[in-house]
Backbone bond lengths (Angstrom), bond angles and torsions (degrees), N, CA, C in turn:
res aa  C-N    CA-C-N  psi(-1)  N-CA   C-N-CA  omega(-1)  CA-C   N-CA-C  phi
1 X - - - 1.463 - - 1.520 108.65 -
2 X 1.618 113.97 121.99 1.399 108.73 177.69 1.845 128.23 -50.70
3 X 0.833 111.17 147.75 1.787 105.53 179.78 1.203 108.25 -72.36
4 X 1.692 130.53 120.57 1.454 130.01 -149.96 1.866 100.48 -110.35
5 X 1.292 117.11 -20.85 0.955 131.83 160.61 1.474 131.71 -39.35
6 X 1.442 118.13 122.83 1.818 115.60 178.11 1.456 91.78 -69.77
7 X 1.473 80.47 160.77 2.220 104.55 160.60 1.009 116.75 -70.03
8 X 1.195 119.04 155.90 1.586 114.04 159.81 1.283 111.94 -76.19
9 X 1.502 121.89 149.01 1.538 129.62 -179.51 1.460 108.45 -67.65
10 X 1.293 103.05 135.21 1.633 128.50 172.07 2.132 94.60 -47.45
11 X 1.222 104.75 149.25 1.495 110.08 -170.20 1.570 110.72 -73.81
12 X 1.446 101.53 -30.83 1.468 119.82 175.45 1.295 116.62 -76.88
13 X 1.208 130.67 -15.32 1.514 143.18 171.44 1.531 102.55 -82.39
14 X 1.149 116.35 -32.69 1.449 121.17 -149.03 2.083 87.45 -102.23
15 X 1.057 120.26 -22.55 1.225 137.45 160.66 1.163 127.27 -64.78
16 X 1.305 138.18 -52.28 1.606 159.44 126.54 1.262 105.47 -10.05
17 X 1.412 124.41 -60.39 1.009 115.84 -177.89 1.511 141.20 -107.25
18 X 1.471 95.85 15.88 1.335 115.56 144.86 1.395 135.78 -87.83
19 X 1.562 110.28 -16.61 1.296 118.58 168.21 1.415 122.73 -83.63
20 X 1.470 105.44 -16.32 1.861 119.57 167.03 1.302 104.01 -78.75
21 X 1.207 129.93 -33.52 1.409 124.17 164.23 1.362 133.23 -50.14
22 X 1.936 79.95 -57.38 1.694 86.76 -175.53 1.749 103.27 -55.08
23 X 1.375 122.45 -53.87 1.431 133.99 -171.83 1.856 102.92 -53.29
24 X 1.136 112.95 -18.06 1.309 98.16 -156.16 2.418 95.37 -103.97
25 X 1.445 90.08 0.14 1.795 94.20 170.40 1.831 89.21 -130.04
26 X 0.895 111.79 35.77 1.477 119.00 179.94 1.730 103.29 -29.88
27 X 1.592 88.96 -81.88 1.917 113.50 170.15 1.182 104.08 -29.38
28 X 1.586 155.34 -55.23 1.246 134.39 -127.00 1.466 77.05 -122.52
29 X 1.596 141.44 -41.14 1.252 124.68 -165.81 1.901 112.69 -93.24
30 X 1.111 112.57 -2.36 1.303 102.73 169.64 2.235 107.64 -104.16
31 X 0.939 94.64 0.61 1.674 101.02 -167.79 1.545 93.66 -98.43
32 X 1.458 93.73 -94.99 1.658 105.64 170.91 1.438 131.10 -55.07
33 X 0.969 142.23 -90.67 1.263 121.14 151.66 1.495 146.10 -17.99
34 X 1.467 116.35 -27.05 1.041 115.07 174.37 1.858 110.70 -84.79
35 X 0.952 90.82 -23.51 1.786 103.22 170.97 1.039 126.90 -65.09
36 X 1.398 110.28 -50.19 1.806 119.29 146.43 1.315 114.41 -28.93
37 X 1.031 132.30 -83.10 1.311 157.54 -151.49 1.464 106.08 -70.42
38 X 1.291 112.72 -40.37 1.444 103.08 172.34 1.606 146.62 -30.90
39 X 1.509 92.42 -56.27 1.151 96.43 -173.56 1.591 114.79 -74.14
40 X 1.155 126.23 7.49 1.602 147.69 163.58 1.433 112.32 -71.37
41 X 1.399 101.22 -60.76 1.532 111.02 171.87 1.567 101.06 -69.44
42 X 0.906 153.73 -32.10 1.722 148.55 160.07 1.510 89.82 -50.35
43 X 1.066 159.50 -93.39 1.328 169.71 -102.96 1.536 115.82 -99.69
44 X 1.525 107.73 -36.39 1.375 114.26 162.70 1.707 119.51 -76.70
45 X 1.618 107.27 -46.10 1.014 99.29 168.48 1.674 136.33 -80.00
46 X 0.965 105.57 6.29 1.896 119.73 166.41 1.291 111.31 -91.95
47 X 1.404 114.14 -25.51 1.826 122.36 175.96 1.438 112.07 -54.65
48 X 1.371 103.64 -31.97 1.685 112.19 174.63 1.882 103.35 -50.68
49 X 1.392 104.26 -47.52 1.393 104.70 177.06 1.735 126.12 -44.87
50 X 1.837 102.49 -41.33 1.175 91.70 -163.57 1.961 116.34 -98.32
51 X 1.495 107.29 4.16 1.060 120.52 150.25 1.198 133.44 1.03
52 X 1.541 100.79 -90.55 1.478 105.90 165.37 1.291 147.46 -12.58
53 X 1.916 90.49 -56.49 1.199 113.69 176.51 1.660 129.96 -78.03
54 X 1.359 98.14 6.54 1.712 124.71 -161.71 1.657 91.32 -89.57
55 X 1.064 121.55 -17.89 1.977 106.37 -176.75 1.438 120.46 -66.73
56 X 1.695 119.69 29.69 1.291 108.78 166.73 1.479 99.37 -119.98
57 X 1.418 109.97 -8.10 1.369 127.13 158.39 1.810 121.19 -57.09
58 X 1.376 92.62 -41.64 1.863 126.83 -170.32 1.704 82.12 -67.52
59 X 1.538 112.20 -71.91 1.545 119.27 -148.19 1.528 108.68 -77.28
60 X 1.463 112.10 -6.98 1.748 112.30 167.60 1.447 92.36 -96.82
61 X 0.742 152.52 -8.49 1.658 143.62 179.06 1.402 110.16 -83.63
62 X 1.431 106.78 -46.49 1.736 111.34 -172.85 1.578 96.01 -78.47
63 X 1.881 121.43 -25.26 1.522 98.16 180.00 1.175 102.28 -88.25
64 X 1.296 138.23 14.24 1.444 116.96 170.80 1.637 103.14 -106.07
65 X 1.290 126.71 -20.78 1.569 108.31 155.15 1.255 121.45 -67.08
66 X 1.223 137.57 -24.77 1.240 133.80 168.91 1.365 113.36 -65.18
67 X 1.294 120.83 -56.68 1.628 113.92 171.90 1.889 107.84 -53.32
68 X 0.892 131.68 -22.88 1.681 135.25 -156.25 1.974 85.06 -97.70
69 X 1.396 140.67 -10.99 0.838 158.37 115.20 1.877 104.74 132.94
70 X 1.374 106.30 26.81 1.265 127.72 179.62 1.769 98.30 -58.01
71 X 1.858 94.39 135.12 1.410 112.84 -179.22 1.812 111.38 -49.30
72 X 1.148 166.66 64.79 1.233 142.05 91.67 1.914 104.69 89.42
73 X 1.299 99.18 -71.46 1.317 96.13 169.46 0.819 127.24 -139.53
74 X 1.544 117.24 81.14 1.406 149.75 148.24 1.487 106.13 -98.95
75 X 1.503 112.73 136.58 1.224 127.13 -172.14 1.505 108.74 -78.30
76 X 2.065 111.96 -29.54 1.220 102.84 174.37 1.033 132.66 -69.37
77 X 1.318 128.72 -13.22 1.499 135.42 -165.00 1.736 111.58 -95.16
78 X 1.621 93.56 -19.60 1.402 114.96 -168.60 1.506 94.77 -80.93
79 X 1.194 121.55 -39.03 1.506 118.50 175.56 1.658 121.63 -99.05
80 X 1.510 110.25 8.91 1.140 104.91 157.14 1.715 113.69 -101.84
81 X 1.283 101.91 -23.16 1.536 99.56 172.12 1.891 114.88 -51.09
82 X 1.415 116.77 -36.47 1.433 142.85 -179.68 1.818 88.68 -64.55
83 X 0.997 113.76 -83.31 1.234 103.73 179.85 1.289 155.61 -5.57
84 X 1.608 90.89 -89.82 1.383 120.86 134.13 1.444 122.06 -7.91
85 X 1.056 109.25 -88.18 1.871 121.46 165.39 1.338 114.35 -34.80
86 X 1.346 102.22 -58.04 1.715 102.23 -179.87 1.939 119.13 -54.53
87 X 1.242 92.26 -52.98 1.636 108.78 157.61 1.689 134.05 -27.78
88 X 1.407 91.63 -54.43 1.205 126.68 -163.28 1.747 91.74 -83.06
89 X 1.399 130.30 -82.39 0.643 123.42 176.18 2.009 133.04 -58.09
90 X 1.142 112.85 -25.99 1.710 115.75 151.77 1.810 110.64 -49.15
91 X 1.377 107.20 -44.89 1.635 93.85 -161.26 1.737 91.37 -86.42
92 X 1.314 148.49 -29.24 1.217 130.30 157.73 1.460 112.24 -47.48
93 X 1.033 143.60 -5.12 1.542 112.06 -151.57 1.607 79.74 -118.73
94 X 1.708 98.42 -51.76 1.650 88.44 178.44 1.480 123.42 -89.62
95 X 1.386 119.30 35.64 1.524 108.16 167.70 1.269 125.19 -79.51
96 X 1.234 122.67 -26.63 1.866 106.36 -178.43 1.900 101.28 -81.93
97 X 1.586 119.42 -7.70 1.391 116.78 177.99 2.015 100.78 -79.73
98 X 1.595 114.70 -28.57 1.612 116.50 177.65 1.405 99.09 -80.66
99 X 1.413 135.42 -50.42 1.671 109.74 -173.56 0.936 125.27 -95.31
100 X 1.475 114.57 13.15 1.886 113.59 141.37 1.490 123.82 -97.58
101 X 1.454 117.55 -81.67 1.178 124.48 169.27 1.569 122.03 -20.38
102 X 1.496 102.23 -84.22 1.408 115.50 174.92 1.410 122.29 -28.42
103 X 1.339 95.47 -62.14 1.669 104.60 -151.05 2.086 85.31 -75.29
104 X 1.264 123.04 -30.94 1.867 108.35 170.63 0.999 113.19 -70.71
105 X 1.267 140.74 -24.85 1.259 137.04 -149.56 2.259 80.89 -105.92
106 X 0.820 125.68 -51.40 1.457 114.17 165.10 1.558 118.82 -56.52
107 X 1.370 107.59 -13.31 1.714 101.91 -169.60 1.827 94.71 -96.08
108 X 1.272 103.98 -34.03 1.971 97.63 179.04 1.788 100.51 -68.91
109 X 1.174 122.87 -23.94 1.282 114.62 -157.07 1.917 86.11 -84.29
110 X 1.159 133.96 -74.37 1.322 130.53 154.67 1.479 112.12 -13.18
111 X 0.744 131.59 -60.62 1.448 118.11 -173.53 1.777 109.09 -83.96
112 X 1.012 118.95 -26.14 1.914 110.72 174.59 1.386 98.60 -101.99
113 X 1.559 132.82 25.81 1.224 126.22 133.64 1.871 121.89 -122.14
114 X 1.336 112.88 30.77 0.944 115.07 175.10 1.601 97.18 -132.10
115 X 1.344 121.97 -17.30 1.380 97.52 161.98 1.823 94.78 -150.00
116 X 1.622 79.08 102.18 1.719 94.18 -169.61 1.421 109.58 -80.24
117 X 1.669 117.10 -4.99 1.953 97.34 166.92 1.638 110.15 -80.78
118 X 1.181 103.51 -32.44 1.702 98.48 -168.64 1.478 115.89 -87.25
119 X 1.213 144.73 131.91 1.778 124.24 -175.81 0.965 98.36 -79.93
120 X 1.104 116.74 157.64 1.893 131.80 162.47 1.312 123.73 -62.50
121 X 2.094 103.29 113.96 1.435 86.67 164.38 1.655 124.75 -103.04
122 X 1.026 96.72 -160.03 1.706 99.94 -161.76 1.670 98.31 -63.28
123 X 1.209 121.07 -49.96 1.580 122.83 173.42 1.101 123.88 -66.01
124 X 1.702 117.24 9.33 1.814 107.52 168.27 1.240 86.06 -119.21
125 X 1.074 117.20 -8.36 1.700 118.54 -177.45 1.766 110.49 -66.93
126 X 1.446 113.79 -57.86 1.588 132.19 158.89 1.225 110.30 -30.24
127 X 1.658 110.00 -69.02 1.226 120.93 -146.43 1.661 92.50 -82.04
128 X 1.385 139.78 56.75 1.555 165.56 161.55 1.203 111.36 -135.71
129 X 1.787 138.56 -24.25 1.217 131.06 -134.97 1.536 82.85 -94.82
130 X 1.699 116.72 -45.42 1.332 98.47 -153.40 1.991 118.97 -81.01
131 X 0.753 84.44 -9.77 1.780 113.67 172.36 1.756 111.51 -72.60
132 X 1.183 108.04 -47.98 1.683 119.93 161.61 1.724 109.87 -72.08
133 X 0.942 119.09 -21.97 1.833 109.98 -155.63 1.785 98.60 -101.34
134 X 1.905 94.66 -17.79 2.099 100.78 173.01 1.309 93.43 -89.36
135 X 1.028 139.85 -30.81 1.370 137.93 -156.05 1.558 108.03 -90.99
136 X 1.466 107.60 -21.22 1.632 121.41 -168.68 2.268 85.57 -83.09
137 X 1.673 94.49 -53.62 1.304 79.69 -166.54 1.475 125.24 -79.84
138 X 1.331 117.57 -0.99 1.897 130.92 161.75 1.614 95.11 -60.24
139 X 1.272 104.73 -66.76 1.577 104.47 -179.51 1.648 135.64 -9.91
140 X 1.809 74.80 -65.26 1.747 94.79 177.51 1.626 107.26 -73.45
141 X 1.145 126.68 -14.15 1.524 120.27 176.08 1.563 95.10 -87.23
142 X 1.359 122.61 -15.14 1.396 110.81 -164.05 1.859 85.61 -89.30
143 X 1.109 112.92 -58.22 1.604 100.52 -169.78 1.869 115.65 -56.52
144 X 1.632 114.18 -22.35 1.246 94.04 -174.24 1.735 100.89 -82.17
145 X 1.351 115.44 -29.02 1.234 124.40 172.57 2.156 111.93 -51.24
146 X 0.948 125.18 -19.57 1.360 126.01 169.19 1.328 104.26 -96.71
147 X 1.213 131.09 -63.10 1.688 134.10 156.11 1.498 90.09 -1.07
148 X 1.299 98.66 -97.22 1.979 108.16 -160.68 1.324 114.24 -54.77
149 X 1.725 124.51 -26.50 1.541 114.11 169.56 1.572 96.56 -45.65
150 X 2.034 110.10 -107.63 1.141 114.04 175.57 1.488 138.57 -21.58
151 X 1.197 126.72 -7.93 1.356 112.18 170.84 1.734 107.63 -102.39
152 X 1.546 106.57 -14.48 1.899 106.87 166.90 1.628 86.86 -82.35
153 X 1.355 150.12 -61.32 1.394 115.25 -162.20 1.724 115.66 -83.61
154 X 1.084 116.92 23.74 1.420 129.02 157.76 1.462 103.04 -75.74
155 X 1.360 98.18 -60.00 1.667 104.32 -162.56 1.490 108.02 -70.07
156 X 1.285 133.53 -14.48 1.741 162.61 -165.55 1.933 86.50 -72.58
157 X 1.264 77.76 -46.26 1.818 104.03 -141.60 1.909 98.39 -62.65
158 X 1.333 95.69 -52.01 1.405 125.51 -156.53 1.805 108.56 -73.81
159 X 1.475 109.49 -50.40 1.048 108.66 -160.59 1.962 94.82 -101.15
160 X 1.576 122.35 9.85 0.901 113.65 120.89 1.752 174.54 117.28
161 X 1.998 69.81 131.75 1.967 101.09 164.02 1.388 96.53 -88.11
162 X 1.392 150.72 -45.94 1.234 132.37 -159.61 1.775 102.74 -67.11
163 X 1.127 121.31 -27.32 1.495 118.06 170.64 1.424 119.47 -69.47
164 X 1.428 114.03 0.94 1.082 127.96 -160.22 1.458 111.12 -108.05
165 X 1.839 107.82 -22.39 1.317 120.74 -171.63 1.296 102.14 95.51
166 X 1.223 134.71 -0.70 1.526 110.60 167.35 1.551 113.43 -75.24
167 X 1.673 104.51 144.63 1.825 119.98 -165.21 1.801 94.74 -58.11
168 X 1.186 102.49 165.16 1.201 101.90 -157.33 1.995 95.22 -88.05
169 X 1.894 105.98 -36.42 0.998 126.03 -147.19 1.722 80.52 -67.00
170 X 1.400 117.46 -23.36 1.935 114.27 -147.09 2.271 90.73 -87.48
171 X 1.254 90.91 -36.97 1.369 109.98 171.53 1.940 102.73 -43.96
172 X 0.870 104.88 -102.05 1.768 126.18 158.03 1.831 111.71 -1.89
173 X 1.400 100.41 -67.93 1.147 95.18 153.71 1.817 155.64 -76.80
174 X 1.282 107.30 -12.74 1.209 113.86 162.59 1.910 113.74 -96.80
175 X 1.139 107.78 -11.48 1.775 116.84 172.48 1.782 96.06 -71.08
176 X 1.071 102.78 -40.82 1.917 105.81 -154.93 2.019 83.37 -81.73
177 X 1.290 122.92 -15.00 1.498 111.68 -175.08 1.366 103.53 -83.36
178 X 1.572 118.76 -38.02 1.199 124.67 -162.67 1.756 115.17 -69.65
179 X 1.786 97.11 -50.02 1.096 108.65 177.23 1.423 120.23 -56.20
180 X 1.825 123.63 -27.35 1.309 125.21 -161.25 1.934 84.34 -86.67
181 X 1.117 95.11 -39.26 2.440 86.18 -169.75 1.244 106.75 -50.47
182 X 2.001 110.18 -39.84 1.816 103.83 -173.90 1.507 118.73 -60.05
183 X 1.623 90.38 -55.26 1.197 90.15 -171.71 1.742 121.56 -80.97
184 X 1.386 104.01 28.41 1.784 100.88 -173.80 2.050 81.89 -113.57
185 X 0.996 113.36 -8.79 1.647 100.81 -173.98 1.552 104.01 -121.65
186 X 1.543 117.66 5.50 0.968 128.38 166.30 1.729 102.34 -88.34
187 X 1.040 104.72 -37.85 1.637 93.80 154.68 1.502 169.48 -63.68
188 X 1.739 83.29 -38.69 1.139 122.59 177.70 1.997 101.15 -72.96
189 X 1.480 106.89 -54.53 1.279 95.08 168.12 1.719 119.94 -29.74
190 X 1.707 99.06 -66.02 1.574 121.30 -176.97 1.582 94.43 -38.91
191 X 0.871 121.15 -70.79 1.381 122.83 -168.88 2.245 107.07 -45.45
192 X 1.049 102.47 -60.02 1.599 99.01 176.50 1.162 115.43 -60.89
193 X 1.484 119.56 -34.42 1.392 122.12 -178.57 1.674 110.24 -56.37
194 X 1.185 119.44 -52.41 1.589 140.47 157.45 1.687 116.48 -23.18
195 X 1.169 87.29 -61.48 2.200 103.01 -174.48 1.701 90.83 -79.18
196 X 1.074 130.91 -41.58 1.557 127.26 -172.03 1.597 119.53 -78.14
197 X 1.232 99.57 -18.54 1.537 120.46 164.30 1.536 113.44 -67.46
198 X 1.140 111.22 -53.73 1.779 113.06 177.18 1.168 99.06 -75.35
199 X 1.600 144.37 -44.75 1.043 137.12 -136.72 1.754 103.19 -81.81
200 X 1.727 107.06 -35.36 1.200 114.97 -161.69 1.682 91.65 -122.22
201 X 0.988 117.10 28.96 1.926 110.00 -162.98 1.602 114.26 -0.64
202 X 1.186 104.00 78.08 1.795 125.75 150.75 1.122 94.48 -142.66
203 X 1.920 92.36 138.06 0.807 116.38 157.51 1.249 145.82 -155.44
204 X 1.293 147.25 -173.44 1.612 136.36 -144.32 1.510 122.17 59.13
205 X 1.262 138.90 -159.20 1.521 132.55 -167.68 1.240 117.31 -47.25
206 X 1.500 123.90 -21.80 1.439 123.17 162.82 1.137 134.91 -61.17
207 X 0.999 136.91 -52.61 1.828 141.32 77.83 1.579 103.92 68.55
208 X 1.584 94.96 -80.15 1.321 120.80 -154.11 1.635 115.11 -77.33
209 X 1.722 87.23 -32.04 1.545 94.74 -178.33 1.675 120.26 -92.29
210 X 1.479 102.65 -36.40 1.689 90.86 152.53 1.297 108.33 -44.49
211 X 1.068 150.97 -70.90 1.346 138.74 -113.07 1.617 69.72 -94.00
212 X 0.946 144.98 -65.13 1.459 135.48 -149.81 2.051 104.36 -59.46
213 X 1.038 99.78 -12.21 1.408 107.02 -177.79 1.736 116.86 -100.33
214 X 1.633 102.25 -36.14 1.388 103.99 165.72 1.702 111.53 -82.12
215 X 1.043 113.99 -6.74 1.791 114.31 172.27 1.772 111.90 -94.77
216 X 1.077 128.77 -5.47 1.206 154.38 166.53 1.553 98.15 -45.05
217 X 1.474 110.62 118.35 1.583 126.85 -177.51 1.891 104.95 58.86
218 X 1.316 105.64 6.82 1.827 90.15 174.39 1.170 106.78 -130.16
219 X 1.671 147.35 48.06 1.104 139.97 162.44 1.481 121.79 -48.45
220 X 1.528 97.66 -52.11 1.704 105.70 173.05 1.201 126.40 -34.66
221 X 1.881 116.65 -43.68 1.334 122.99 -165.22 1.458 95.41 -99.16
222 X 1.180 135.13 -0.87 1.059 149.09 -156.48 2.112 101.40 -99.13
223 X 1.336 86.43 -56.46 1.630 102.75 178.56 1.706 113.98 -86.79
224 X 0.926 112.26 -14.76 1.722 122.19 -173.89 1.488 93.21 -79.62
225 X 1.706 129.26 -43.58 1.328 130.59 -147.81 2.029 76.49 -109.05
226 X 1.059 172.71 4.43 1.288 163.16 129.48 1.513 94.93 -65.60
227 X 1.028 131.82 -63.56 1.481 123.21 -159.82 1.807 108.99 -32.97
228 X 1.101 108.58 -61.33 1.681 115.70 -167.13 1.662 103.84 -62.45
229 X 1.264 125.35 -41.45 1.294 119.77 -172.54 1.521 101.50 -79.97
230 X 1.187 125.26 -26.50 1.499 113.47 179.43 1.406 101.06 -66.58
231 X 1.050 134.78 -45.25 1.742 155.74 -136.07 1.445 95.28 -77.20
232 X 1.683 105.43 -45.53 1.764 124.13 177.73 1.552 99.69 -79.11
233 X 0.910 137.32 -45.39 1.364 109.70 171.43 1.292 153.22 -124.74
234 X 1.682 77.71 49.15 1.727 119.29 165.27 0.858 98.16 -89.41
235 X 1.581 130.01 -53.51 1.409 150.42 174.19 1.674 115.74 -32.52
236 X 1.167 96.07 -60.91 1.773 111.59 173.90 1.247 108.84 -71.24
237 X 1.300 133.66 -37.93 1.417 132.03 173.20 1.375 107.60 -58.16
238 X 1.357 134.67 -45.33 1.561 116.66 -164.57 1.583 93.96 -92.60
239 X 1.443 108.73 -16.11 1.464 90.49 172.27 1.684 130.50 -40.20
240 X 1.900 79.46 -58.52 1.539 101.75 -179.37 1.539 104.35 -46.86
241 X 1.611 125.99 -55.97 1.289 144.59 172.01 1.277 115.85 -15.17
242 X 1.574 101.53 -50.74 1.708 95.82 -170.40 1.232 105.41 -127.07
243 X 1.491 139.67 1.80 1.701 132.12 140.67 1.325 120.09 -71.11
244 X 1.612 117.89 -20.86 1.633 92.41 -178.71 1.231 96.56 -135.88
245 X 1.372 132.86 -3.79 1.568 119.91 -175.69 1.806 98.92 -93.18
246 X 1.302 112.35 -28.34 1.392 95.38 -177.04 1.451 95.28 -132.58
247 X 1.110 151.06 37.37 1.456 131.55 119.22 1.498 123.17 -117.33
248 X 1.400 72.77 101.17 1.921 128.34 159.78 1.760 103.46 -36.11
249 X 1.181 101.15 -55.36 1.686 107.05 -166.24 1.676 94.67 -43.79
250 X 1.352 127.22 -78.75 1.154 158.63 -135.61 2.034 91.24 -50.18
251 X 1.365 111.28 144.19 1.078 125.20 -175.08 1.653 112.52 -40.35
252 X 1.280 134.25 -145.00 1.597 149.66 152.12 1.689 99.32 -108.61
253 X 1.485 103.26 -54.60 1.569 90.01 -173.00 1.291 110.16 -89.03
254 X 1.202 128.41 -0.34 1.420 125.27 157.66 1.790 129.29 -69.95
255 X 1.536 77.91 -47.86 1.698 81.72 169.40 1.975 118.01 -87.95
256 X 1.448 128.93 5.53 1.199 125.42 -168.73 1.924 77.59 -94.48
257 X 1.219 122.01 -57.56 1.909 128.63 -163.88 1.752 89.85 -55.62
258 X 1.179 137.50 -64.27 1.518 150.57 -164.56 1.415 96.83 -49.21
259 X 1.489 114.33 -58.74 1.522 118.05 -175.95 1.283 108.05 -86.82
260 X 1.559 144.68 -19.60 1.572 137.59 161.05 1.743 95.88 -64.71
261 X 1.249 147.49 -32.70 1.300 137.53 -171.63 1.596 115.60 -92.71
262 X 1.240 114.93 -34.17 1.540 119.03 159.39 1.800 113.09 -53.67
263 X 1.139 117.84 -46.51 1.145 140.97 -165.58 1.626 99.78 -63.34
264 X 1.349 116.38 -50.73 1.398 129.39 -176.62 1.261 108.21 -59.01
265 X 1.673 109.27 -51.78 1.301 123.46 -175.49 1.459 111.32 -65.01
266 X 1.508 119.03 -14.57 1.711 111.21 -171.73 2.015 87.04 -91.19
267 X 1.492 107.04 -49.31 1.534 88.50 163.01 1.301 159.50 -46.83
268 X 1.481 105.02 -34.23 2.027 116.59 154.06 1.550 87.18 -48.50
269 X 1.486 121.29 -71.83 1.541 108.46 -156.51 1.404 131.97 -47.35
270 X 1.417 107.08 -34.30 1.227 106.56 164.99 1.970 132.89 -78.32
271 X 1.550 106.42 -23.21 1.329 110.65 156.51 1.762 108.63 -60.43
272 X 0.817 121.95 -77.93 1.450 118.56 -175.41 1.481 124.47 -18.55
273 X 1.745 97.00 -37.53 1.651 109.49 -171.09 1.215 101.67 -98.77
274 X 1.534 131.44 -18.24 1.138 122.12 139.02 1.796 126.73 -37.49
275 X 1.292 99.68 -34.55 1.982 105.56 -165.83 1.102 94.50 -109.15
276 X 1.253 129.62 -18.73 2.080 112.84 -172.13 1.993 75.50 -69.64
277 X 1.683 122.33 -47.76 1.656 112.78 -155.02 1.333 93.03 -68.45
278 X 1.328 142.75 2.89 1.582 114.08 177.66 1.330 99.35 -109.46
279 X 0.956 132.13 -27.56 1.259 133.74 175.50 1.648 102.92 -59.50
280 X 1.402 112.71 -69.39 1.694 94.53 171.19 1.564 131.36 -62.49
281 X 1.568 108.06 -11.68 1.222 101.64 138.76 1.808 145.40 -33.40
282 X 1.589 82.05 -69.68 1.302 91.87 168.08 1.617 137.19 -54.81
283 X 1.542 87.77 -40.91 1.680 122.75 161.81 1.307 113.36 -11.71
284 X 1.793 110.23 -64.45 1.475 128.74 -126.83 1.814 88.39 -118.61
285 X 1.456 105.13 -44.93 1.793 101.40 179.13 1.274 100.07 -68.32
286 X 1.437 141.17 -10.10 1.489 118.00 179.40 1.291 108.35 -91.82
287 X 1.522 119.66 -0.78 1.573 128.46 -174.13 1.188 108.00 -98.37
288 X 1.453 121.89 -18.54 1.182 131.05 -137.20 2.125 88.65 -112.08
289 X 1.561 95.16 -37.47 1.585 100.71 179.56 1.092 119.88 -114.15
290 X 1.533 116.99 20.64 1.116 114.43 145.70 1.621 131.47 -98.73
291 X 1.846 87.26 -13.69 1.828 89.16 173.02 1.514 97.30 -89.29
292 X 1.259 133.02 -0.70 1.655 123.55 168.66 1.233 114.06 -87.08
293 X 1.278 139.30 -3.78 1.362 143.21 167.50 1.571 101.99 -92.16
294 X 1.481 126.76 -65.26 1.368 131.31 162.99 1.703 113.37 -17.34
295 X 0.848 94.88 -53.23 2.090 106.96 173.14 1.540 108.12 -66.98
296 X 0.973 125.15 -62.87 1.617 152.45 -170.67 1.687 82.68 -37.90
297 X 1.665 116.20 -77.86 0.763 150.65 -164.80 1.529 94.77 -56.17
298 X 1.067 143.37 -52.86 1.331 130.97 -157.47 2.092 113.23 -82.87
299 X 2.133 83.60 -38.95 1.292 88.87 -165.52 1.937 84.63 -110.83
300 X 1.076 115.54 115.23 1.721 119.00 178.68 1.078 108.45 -78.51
């Protein structure tokens, strides 16, 4: 029996036409929404500031791999301990700016792309928040919950192949591959779980598990269409990094306009990656109901 089923869309198709989107609510998502959202993107990018001060964050992290009985000198652990901290301390500083700001400024964008004749008002806008804000906090149990898988079968892993004679450096490097795939689709879920929450209002682990079911056979297109927007605002982050955190020279009102316009710019990035995920939203439920009619249809 022939396969009656469409393809999934090329990532670049599925890209295209999120950027005709985004362009085509241009007005409401760079004005309104981006205003929302701002002060998030202010908050992430000043977190770079408080960094520094995060190494007692750094030095309880590395003593709790050492007690958990993690190798000492391995370079990977040494730079996930860095991490970690950095992580750790960014999402404290900016959490009360993610479960307000964020999570509305994602709930108008969900709703004036799920029902693109009518604009969004402020009361369909709400009536998303609380469905996003269970789903925001499953999330975070879902990422520390992958965190602690992979770093016990790291440590499984480590203590051992290195008894085994495998190089330590080959170790290090295939741990740091493994850990970056979990936790990049441990996200990406987070991220659909989020857009599928407004889209369908459920939310919390229900949430979580559609999305793990509508991402089912499409990680690839899934990670191909995150790759570029992360890339941009990594990009914008060190921008901010090295125009306003370390040049000192530069005026007050030179550097407050430089860093209010970087700031904007880390916000488009994050609306967008808000809309490339509804768009593959949309993507995947039209694949998803058209192979359920295809069946329907075959078997009556």
């Amino acid at each position: 029996m022939p396969n009656k089923t469409i393809p999934m869309e090329k990532p670049t198709k599925i890209m295209r036409k999120s950027i005709y989107t985004f362009l085509q609510n241009y007005e409401y998502l760079t004005t309104t929404a981006a205003v929302v959202v701002f002060p998030f993107s202010v908050s992430v990018l000043l977190s770079q500031a408080i960094l520094p001060s995060s190494w007692w964050i750094y030095n309880r992290v590395r003593t709790l791999f050492h007690a958990a009985g993690f190798p000492q000198s391995s370079e990977l652990f040494n730079i996930l301990s860095l991490k970690l901290s950095e992580t750790i301390s960014c999402s404290i500083f900016t959490l009360p700016f993610t479960l307000t700001f964020l999570l509305v400024a994602k709930a108008s964008i969900i709703q004036a792309l799920k029902n693109p004749n009518s604009p969004p008002c402020f009361s369909s806008v709400l009536s998303l928040f609380n469905p996003l804000l269970f789903t925001y906090i499953c999330n975070s149990f879902l990422i520390l919950s992958a965190n602690a898988t992979v770093l016990s079968l790291l440590f499984l892993a480590f203590n051992f192949l290195e008894g085994s004679g495998f190089s330590s450096l080959f170790l290090s490097a295939a741990g740091a591959v493994v850990y970056s795939i979990v936790v990049a689709n441990a996200l990406i879920i987070c991220n659909m779980a989020l857009v599928l929450s407004g889209m369908e209002r459920c939310g919390g682990y229900m949430a979580i598990l559609k999305a793990c079911l509508l991402l089912r056979g499409r990680p690839s297109t899934a990670l191909s269409l995150a790759l570029p927007l992360n890339l941009a605002m990594a990009g914008i982050e060190a921008l901010f990094q090295y125009r306003i955190l370390r040049d000192y020279h530069l005026g007050m009102a030179s550097m407050a306009f430089e860093g209010m316009l970087i700031s904007y710019l880390y916000s488009i990035s994050l609306l967008l990656d808000t809309v490339v995920t509804c768009m593959l939203y949309k993507t995947c439920k039209a694949q998803d109901d058209y192979r359920s009619i295809k069946i329907c249809q075959e078997f009556p």
